[in-house]
Structures are given as C-alpha cells and as structure tokens.
N, C-alpha and C positions, 0 to 999 in steps of 0.2 A: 697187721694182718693176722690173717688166724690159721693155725692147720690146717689142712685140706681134709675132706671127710671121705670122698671116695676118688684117687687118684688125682693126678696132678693137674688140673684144671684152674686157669689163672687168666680173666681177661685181662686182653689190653687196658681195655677202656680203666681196672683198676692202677694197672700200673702205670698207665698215663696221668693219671693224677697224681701219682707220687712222684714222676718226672716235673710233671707240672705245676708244682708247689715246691718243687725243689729238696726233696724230703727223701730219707735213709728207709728203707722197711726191707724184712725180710717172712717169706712164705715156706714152712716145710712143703714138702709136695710126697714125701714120702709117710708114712703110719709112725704115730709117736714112738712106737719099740720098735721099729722096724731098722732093718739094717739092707743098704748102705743108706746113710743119711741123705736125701737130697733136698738141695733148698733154694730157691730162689729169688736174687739177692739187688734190691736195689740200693745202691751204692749212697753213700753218707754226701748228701747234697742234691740228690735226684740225679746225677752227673752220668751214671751208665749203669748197667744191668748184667747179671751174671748170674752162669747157673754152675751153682758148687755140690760135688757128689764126691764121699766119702771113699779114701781108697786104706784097701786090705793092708796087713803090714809091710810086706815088698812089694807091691803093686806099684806103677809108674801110670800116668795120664795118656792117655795115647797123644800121638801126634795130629796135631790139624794139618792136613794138606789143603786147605784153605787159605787164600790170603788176609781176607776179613774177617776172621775167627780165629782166637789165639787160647791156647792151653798153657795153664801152668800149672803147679803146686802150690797151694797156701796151706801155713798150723792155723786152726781156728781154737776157740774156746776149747775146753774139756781137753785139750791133745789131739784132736782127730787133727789128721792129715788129710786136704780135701783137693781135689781135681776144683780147677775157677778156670771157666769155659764162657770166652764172653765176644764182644764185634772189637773190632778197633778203629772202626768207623761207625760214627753216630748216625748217620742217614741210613744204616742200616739195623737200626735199633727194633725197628715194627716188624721186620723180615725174621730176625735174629730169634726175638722174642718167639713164633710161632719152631723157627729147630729148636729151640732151647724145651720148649717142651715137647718135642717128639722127640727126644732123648730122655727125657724123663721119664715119660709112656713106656717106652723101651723099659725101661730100668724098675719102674718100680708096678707095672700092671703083666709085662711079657717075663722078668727075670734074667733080662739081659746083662753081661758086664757093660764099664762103662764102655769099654774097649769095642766092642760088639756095637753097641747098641748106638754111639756118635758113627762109626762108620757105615752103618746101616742106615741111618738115616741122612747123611751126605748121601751115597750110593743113592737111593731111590730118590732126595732131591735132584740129584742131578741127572737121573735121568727122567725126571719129570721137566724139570727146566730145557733140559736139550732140545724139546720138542717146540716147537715156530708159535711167536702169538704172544710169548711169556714177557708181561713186564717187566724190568727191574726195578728198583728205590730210584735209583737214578734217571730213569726215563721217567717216570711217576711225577719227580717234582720238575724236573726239566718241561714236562707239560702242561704243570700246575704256573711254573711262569711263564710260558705262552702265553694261557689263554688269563690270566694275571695282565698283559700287556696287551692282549687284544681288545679286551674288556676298554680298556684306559683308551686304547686308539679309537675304540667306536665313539668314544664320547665327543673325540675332535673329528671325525671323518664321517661316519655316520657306519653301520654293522653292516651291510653290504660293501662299501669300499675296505672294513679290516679284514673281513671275510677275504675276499681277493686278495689280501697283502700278503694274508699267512701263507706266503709260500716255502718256509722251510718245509713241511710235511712230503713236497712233490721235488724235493733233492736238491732245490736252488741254494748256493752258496749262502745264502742268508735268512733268519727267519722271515723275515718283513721288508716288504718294498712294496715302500709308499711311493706317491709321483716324483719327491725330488728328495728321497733321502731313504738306505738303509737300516734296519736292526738288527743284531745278532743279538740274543737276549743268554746268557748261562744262569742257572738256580742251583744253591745248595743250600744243604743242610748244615755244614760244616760250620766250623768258629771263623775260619779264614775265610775272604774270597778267595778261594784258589778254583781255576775252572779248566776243563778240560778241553782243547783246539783240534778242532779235526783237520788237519791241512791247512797249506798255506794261504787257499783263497778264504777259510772264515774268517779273517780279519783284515783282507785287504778290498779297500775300496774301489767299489766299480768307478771305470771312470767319469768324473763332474758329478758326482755322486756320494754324497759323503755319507759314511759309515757312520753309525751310534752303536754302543757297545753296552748293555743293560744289564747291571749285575744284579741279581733278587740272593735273598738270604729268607729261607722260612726256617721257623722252630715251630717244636710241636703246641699244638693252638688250643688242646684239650677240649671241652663242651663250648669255647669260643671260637674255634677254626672249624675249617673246613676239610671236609675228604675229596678227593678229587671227583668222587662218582658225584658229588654235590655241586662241582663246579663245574662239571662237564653238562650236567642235567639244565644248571642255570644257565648257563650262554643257549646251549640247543633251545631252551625255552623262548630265552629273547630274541632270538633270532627266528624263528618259528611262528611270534608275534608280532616284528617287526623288519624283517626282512625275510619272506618265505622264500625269494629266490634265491636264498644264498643258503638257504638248509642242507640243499643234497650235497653242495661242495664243502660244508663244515660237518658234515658226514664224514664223507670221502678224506678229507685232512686228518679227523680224530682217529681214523680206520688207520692210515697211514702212521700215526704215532704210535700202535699196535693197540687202542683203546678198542675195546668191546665193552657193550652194552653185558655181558654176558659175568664179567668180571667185577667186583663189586669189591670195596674197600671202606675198612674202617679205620683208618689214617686219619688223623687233624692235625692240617696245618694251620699258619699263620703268619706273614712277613713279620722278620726279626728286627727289623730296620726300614731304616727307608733305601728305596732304589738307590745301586749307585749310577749314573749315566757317564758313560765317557766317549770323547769322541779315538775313533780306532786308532789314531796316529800315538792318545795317551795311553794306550795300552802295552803293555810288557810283551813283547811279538817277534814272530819271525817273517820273514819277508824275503822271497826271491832273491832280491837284494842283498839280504844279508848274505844269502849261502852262495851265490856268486862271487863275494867277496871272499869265501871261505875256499873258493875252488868245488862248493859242492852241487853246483847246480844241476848235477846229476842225479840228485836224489827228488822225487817226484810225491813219496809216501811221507806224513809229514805227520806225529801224535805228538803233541806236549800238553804242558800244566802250564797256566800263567797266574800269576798273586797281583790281586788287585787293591789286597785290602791296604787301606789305608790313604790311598790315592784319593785327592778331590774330587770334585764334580768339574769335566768340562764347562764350560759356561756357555748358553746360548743353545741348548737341548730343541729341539723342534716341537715336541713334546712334552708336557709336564705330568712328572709321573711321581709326584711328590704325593705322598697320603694313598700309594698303592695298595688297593685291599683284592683278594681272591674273589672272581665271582660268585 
C-alpha cells in the first residue's frame, strides 16, 4: 500500500483483498513528517486488522468500554510506542474498519488526541446506533442465511410455498415451517460454530414435528461473494417474476428483519463450508427438562451459546442443502 495523500481515506474493497489473499500490508494514514504516527495495519496472514497511533512519552491508550474493541500498547520499529486498537470478533471486521477510520479523522484532519478522539467517536456511534432500524453484523449475516435457505427450499417446494415458510420474521419459534418439518437456521462469521439460542423453545420440537437445525459459516467472499443488498435484490427479483403473490409478504418479512431498501452495503460474502444440518435432539441444548431436573423450572428467560462445530451430519435431512450458494 502506499501513503495516503490527503487524509486518512482507506477502502474496504482494498483491504478486503488483502483479507482475501490472506496477505500482511500496512497504510500510513497520517503525513510522512507528521506526528502522531497513524497507520493501519493488516495483520501478517490477512488474519485481522488494526489501527496503531503513536503515543507521547507518558501517555497511556485509553480504555475501550467496548466489548468488541480491545486497546493495548505495542513497541514497533524505530522505538515508537504505539496505541493497537483492533475487534476481537472477526464478523465484526467490515463495521470495525469504518470506526477505525473515524478515529483517524479525529486525529490526523480535527487534531484530536487519541484519548479524545476513540471516545468521540464511540459517543456519537452510539448514539447513532441507539436510534430503531440499525442493523448489526450479526443480523446482516444471520439474514444472509435465511434467505441462503430459502433460496435452496424454493428449489424443492416452489417460491411461493418458501415464501410462506419464512416465518421467523413474524416472531414464530422457528425460522421455517414447512408441512411436516421445522428449521431453525444460525450463520456466522466465526472459525467455530458457536451460535447464539434465544430461549428454550428455539430448539425444542413442536410436537410430531421434527426439528432441523442449519448451521451456515460465511467468510469474506471479495469480488466473488455477495453483499447482502445483492441477495436481497436477487430473491425480490425472482420472486417478483415468478411468484408475484408472494412479493408483498417477502416485503413485509425482509422489513421485519430490519432490512431497508434505504441501507445499502458493501460486504462480500461467501459460505465457508458446506451446511452443517442436524436434527435438534443432536444439538448441545437446553430443554425444560433439563432445568426441571435442576429444580429451575422457574426460570422462563433463557440466552446461551451452543458449539456445534465438529458434530456430524444428522442423516436423513428432508432437504438437501449440500452446495449451498447465496442468492
């Protein structure tokens, strides 16, 4: 990469290539004489991303009151002691990226400290995020395998009956419910499957009804993935050509997963693997059951983590969702 010539201006799109190729590079973002040094840094392997700005002789990093954003101290070349300001969650690398340079702005166009200028611009993200409508990374791809599985069920059901199925959007325990079988579908971005359970009924099967449990994995998919504003466009398209009475309620669903036409993204993804499918019983869970036996059957509020990774495939899927692509 090369110096920046007028302020800290860095696409993605470049630095996804270097994620994408798996590749080390680093960007000043500050003026070659200028001081404090700032630069940002993609990590030796393409592995993660960080922004390092030079601090004074006593000067400390501030603290992140962030949970996804971690501050430390590193010595770099020359002796400079530098602030390394980076996510510690990779799905949140694209989000990351866009603070990581409105701290730089701060710093090297306003003349802000670093001190200043990270908590300045937490402060006005958050209360731009506070406000109703805002996606997260996490809703983003959790959508992208949705409509990843919706895609795949119209092909056996036909885009008017998946259309119908998607009823997680309208608060049903489940994402999909087909005539004689469930889905709960989780996506991440992570190395693990690890996925997040919203209460007891997302994994427990209605009754004579059995449960499938869809685990999706995307990485970033560079000029070969997709953004989700691409895969929202493409099912509304097909559906719009081949089931138009199911357009206003695949509206109405996409509205409900807080998608606007209005919001536009330049994310590429890509499934990192293939689907895992399991049936709900082989999943790592909690169950009424359990906390009955635990004497907790008082407790009604219900959040955990399940790890899936590494578990087989149920056998006998109702579905084949083997060679899963993004619409």
């Amino acid at each position: 990469m090369t110096e920046a010539e007028s302020g800290p201006v860095l696409a993605w799109s470049t630095v996804e290539h270097y994620l994408g190729e798996g590749l080390g590079a680093s960007y000043r973002l500050s003026p070659a004489d200028g001081h404090p040094v700032v630069s940002y840094e993609v990590g030796h392997g393409g592995a993660d991303i960080a922004l390092f700005v030079e601090l004074e002789r006593h000067q400390r990093p501030p603290r992140s009151p962030l949970p996804a954003v971690d501050i430390d101290q590193v010595a770099v070349g020359g002796g400079l002691r530098m602030a390394r300001i980076r996510t510690t969650q990779a799905g949140l690398m694209r989000d990351f990226h866009d603070l990581a340079l409105a701290v730089a702005d701060r710093i090297v166009t306003q003349n802000r400290t670093l001190d200043r200028a990270f908590h300045e611009t937490v402060g006005n993200w958050s209360s731009l995020l506070d406000r109703p409508g805002a996606m997260s990374s996490e809703r983003r791809i959790g959508l992208l395998g949705e409509l990843a599985i919706l895609a795949r069920l119209a092909e056996s059901y036909g885009w008017e009956a998946a259309v119908d199925a998607w009823t997680g959007p309208y608060g049903e325990e489940h994402d999909f419910a087909l005539a004689d079988f469930d889905i709960e579908v989780k996506a991440t971005a992570a190395e693990r499957r690890r996925h997040v359970i919203h209460g007891l009924g997302q994994l427990q099967p209605a009754p004579d009804r059995p449960l499938w449990f869809a685990s999706l994995r995307f990485t970033r998919g560079g000029a070969g993935g997709r953004t989700l504003t691409e895969s929202v466009d493409a099912v509304r398209g097909i559906v719009a050509d081949r089931a138009p009475a199911a357009l206003s309620r695949l509206n109405s669903s996409l509205e409900r997963c807080g998608w606007s036409t209005r919001r536009e993204d330049d994310e590429r993804w890509t499934p990192r693997d293939e689907a895992l499918l399991l049936a709900a019983e082989a999943v790592p869970r909690l169950t009424p059951g359990i906390l009955a036996a635990a004497s907790l059957e008082r407790i009604s509020a219900v959040r955990y983590e399940t790890d899936v990774t590494g578990l087989a495939p149920t056998p006998g899927a109702p579905v084949d969702f083997s060679g899963l692509r993004l619409p």
